[in-house]
Structure formats: structure tokens, C-alpha cells
N, C-alpha and C positions, 0 to 999 in steps of 0.2 A: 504494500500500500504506500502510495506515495501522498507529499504533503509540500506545502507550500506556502511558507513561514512569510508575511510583507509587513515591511514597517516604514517609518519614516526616515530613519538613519539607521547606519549601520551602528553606530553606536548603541544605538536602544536594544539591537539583535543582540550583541555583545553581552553588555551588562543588565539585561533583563529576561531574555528569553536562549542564554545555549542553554542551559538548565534543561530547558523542556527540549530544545533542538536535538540534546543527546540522549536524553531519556528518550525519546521518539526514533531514536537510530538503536538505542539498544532495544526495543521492544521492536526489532522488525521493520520500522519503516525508513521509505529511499527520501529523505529532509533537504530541499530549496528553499533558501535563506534568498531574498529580494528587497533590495532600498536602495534608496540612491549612491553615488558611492564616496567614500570616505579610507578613513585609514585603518577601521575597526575589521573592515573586510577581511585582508588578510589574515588577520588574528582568528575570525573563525573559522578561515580555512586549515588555519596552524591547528585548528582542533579535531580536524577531520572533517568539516562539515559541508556543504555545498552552497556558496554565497554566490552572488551575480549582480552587478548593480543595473541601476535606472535610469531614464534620461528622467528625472524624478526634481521639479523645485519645490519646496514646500509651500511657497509664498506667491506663485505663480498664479496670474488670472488672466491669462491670455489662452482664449479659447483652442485657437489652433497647437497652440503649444501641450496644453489638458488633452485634446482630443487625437493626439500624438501618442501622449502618454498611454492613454486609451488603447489604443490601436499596438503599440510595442507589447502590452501586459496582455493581450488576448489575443497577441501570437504567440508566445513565449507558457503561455497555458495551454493553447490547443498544438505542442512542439512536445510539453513536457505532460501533460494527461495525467495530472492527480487525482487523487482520488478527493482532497479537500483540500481549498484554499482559507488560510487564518489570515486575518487583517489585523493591524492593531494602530491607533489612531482613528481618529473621526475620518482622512483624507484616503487613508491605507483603506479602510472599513469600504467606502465607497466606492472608489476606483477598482480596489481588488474584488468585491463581488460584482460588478457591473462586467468587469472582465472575466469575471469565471461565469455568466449566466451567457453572455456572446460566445466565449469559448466552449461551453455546455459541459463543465465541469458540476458532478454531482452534488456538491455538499462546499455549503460556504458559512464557515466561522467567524464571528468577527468580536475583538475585545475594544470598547473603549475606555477609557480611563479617564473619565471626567467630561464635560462637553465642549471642552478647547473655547479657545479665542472668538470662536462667532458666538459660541452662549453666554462667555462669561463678560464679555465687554459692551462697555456702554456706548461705544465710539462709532460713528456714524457708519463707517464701513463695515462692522458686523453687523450693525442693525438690518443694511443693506441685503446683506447674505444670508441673512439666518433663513429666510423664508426659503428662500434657495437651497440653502442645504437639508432643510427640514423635508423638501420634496425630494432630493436626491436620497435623503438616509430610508426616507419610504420604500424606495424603489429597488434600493441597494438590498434593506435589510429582509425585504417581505420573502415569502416563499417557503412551504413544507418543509425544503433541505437546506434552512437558513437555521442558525443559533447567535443570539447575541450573548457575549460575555461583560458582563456589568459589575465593576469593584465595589459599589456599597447599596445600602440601601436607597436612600437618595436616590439617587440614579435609576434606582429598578421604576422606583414611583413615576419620576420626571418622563421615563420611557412611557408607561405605559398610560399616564394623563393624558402626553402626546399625542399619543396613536399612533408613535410611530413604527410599532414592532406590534406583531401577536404577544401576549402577554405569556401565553402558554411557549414560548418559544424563547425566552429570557433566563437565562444561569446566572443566579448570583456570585462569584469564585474572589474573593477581597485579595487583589492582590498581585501580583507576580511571583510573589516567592521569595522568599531568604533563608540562605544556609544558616539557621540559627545559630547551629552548633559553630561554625567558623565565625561569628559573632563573639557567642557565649566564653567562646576561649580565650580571648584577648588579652591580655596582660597590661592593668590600667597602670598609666604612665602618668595621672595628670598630679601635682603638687599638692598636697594639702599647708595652704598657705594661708590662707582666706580670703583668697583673691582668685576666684572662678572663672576657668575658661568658659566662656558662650561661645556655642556654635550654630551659623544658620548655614546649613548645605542644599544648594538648589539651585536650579535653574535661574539667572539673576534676571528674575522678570520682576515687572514691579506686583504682578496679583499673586504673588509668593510673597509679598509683606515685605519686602527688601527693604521699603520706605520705614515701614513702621518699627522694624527689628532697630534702624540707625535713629529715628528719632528715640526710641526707648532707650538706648546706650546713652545718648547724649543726654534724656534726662536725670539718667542715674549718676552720671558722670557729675553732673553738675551737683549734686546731692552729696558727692564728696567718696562716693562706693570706689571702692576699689576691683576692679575688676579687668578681664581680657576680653575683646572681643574677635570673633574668627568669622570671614564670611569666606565659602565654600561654592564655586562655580564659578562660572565664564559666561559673560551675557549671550542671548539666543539672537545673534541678526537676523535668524528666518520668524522671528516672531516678535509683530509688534509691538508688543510690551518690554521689550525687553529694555533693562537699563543701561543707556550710555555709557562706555567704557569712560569717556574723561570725570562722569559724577561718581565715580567708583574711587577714581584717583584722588578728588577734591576728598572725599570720608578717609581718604587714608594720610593724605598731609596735614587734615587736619585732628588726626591722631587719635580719629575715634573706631578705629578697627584695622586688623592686619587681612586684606586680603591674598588668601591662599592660591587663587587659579582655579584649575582643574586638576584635582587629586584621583588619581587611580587608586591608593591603597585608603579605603574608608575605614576598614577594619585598624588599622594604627592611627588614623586621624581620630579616630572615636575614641581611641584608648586613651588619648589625650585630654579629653576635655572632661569637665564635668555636667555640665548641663544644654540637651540640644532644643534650640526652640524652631516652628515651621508656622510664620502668620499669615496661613494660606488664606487667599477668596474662595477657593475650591479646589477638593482635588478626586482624584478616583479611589485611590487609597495611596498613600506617600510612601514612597518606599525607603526614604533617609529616615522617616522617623519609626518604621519597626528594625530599618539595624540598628538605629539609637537603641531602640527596647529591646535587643536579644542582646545587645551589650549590661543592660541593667540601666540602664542613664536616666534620669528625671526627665520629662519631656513636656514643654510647651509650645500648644500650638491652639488654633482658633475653633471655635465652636460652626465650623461648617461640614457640611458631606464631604468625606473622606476621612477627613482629620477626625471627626468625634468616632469613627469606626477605631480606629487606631486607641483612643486616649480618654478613659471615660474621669471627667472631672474629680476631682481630687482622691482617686483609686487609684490610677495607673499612670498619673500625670496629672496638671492643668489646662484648661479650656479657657480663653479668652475670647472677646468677641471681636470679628473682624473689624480691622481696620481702627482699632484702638490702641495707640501704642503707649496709653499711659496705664490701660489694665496689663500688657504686655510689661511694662515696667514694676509694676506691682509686683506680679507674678514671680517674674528674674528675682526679685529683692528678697520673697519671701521664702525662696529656695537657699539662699545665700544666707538667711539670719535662721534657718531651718534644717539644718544638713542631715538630721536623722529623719526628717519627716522629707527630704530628697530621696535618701535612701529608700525609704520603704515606699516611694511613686517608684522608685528605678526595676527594683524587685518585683514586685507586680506586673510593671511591664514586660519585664522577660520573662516570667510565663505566660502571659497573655501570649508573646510573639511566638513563644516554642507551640501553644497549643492552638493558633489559631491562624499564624501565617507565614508558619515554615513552607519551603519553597517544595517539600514532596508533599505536602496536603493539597498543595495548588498543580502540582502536574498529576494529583492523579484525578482530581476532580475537573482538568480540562482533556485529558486523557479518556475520561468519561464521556464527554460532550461528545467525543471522535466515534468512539465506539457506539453511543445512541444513534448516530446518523450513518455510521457503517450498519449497524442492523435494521434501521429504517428502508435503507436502499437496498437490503439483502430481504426485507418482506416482501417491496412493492415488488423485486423481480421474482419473485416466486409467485404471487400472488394474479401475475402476468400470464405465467406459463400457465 
């Protein structure tokens, strides 16, 4: 049985899904890796895997150029003959089943993780699009041999108010997955001095809270707290949110964080710090803040879909409410003058993580999804003859 893995970057294939790419080659199947291309590429090929890139822009609204893309993915499906194409991305999700129903590939998966850039912004040009992709996700998702995968609850709701999926046709699976145990093992590094590393790892868009993470340092700063601040990521040019590389530089001259880059070893940057926060606007389910939680670390982040799936308010973490960076700053303070009652958020979280979104709980419950739609297509042909 063949399968055919599509994402936005090679990156995402990388650090989010070989997990499942090699779990899917040991259980038997022939795994095509597809995104546009990048430097990730070869690294999954270094693993064995089968990658290929895309003439693929993320940012792209020139028709001819879409309906190009179009056209290369539903020759390159009806060349390779899978048995099911997975999407992941709202852009992935659409283009890759539009091309697997032209192509007449039996069974198409699709993950999203949140409702991106046209649902969460207020900006004229998503407002523009939304109706448009709302008619394209119809089109894309519908169909007996379709399955949506959706990371929280939230998202299952906002699907099916929509109308934009059969409800009976929605998997809830939270997550992508994390090797807990290579988490859990870590060996913390960070000082007990009374001066607490913070760390925000993400994507440097500003609806990741980027804004509110640097005005809450600054307020605490000025309060006279003693602390470190870490911000963790590379801004997105393919997405317009994201924040300016020279405002980045401005918070660092003037001395109120050390920004990191782009860190491949999360597992030792994690060991470092003591507290991670995420003041997301929305997410699918964040996956910086369950390696925070398999590591044990206190965690805050905001009280929206994704993040509260992750962090139940003062159990497993703190819940702040978006786009407040002076409860964000409470928050921070109150961990810092609290260090046993940090511990026991940090503790609870990493059971929480081992038991609920370790990375083989999530490929065997998508592992699943494959096999209901491989025996789907093995009733109707029987039921033919």
C-alpha cells in the first residue's frame, strides 16, 4: 500500500511527521514525502525515506501559477497510484485532495492544525479569502473516502457549525506527537539562582503573542524582577504576520531578550530554562508546549483552542487570556515568587504529555484513520462483485 505524505515545507515533514513516515514504512507501506523544496529534504532522504519537492509558494495568489501547481500534483498522483493521499495545512489539505479526486486516487486524509491566516486575521485580505477558501475546503474535504484530522476540540465544533465537512467523517487525534521519553530524559541545566530563564519558542508571528511575551518582560523589568528572557524562532516571510527581523533586533539592543534563531536541539534548549510560556491567538494543538510538558517545565500560555487542550489552568500550568500581557506578566511573577507550586504545574504536565500526547498514541490513532478507509474501499469492492 502506498501513501503520500504533502505538506507545506519540508521542514514540517522533518520535525513533525518522519515519526509517522517511518512507522508507515515499517508497517509495510511504499511512503512519498511532497512540499516544496528546502534543505530538510535531504535529511529525510538521509532516513530512508522518499521526498520530492514542489513548484509549491505558500503565499502565492496568482491563478495561473495555483492552477500549475494543480496540474504538476495530479500528474505526479496519477504516475505514483497511492492508495491515500494525507495533507496537512489548510493549502496542503486543499490542493492535495483536489488532486487526488482528478487523479482518482481512492482515499484522501487531511490534518489541519488550526485555521491559519485567512481565519484567524482580521486584515482585509483574509477577510477577502475566507469565503473562498470556505468553498474550496467544501469541495476538497467532502466525499465517503475523505477523513478530516482535527487537533482539539474547538476545531471539531468550528468544523462542523461550518458545514464544512460530514461530521460523521471528523477524527479528533491532539497533536502530532512527541517522543516523551526523549523529552522526559533531559538533564536540566538551568541555574537555581532566582533569576528564571523564560522561554517563548515559535514561529515569530505576531498571533503567537510575540508582542505580548516582550511587553510582559518589559513590564516586569521595570518592577525591578530579575530575570532572563529567550525568544526561540526565525520570522515566517511566507506568512503575513510575521514579525520584522529589524523589530526583533530593536528588543535585543535594547536589552530586553536574547534572541536565539532557529534551534534544532529543543531537547537541551528546554533543559535550560525554567519556565516556557506560548500567548497564542490560536493554535491546533502547540507542539513547543507538550515538549515543554514531557520535560516537566511550568507552562504558560493563553486560554484559546489549542493551548487550553495542552494546559488546564492552575493543574498543569496557567491560562491567561489572549492578548493581555499584563495577566501574562502576573503569571511569569507568580511562578518566580512560587517555585514549588512551578514544580508541581511542571509535574502534572509531564504526565499529562506521556499519557495523552506521546507521538505512538498519535500514529497509531492516524494509522487507524488508514486502515478504516482501506477497509471501506475493500467492502465497497466486494460488495460490487
Amino acid at each position: 500500500m502506498k501513501a503520500v505524505l504533502f505538506a507545506n515545507t519540508d521542514w514540517y515533514l522533518y520535525n513533525f511527521r518522519r515519526a509517522l513516515a517511518t512507522s508507515l514504512q515499517r508497517a509495510g507501506y511504499d511512503v512519498l514525502l511532497i512540499s516544496p523544496p528546502g534543505p530538510y529534504g535531504n535529511r529525510l532522504r538521509g532516513l530512508g525515506l522518499r521526498w520530492e519537492s514542489l513548484p509549491m509558494q505558500r503565499r502565492s495568489l496568482n491563478p495561473l501559477r495555483e492552477l500549475a501547481l494543480l496540474w504538476h500534483l495530479t500528474r505526479l498522483l496519477r504516475r505514483e497510484r497511492p492508495a491515500l493521499v494525507h495533507g496537512f495545512t489548510i493549502k496542503c489539505a486543499v490542493y492535495g485532495s483536489l488532486a487526488a479526486r482528478l487523479a482518482g486516487i481512492p482515499a484522501r486524509v487531511n490534518a489541519v492544525a488550526g485555521m491559519g491566516y485567512v481565519f484567524t486575521s482580521s486584515h482585509v485580505k483574509a477577510r477577502l479569502l475566507r469565503p473562498v477558501v470556505r468553498g474550496l475546503l467544501r469541495l476538497a474535504l467532502g466525499g465517503r473516502d475523505a477523513r478530516l484530522i482535527l487537533q482539539n476540540a474547538d476545531d471539531v465544533e468550528l468544523f462542523r457549525r461550518a458545514g464544512l465537512v460530514d461530521p460523521a467523517h471528523i477524527r479528533l487525534i491532539r497533536g502530532s506527537g512527541v517522543d516523551c521519553a526523549q523529552f522526559a530524559g533531559i538533564s536540566r541545566q538551568a541555574p537555581d539562582d532566582g533569576c528564571p530563564r523564560i522561554l517563548l519558542a515559535s514561529r515569530l508571528l505576531w498571533d503567537k503573542g510575540v508582542g505580548e511575551y516582550v511587553a510582559a518582560i518589559r513590564q516586569l523589568r521595570s518592577q525591578g524582577r530579575m530575570l532572563q528572557a529567550l525568544l526561540a524562532g526565525t520570522p515566517d516571510p511566507g506568512n503575513p504576520a510575521a514579525v520584522p527581523e529589524p523589530t526583533i533586533r530593536e528588543w535585543v539592543d535594547e536589552g530586553l531578550l536574547t534572541w536565539l534563531g532557529h534551534v534544532d536541539d529543543m531537547a537541551g534548549l528546554l533543559g535550560s530554562v525554567d519556565i516556557v510560556v506560548l500567548p497564542s491567538y490560536r493554535e491546533g494543538l502547540p507542539r513547543t508546549l507538550v515538549e515543554a510538558a514531557a520535560c516537566g517545565l511550568p507552562l504558560i500560555t493563553t486560554d484559546v483552542p489549542g493551548c487550553r487542550e495542552v494546559v488546564s489552568d492552575g493543574v498543569d500550568g496557567l491560562l491567561v487570556p489572549m492578548g493581555n500581557s499584563d495577566a501574562l506578566a502576573l503569571a511569569i511573577a507568580r511562578l518566580q515568587d512560587h517555585p514549588a507550586f512551578a514544580r508541581q504545574l511542571g509535574e502534572a504536565a509531564r504526565r499529562k504529555a506521556r499519557m495523552q500526547f506521546d507521538e505512538r498514541i498519535v500514529i497509531q490513532r492516524t494509522m487507524a484513520v488508514y486502515a478504516e478507509l482501506r477497509d471501506l474501499r475493500a467492502a465497497s469492492a466486494e460488495s460490487s462483485v
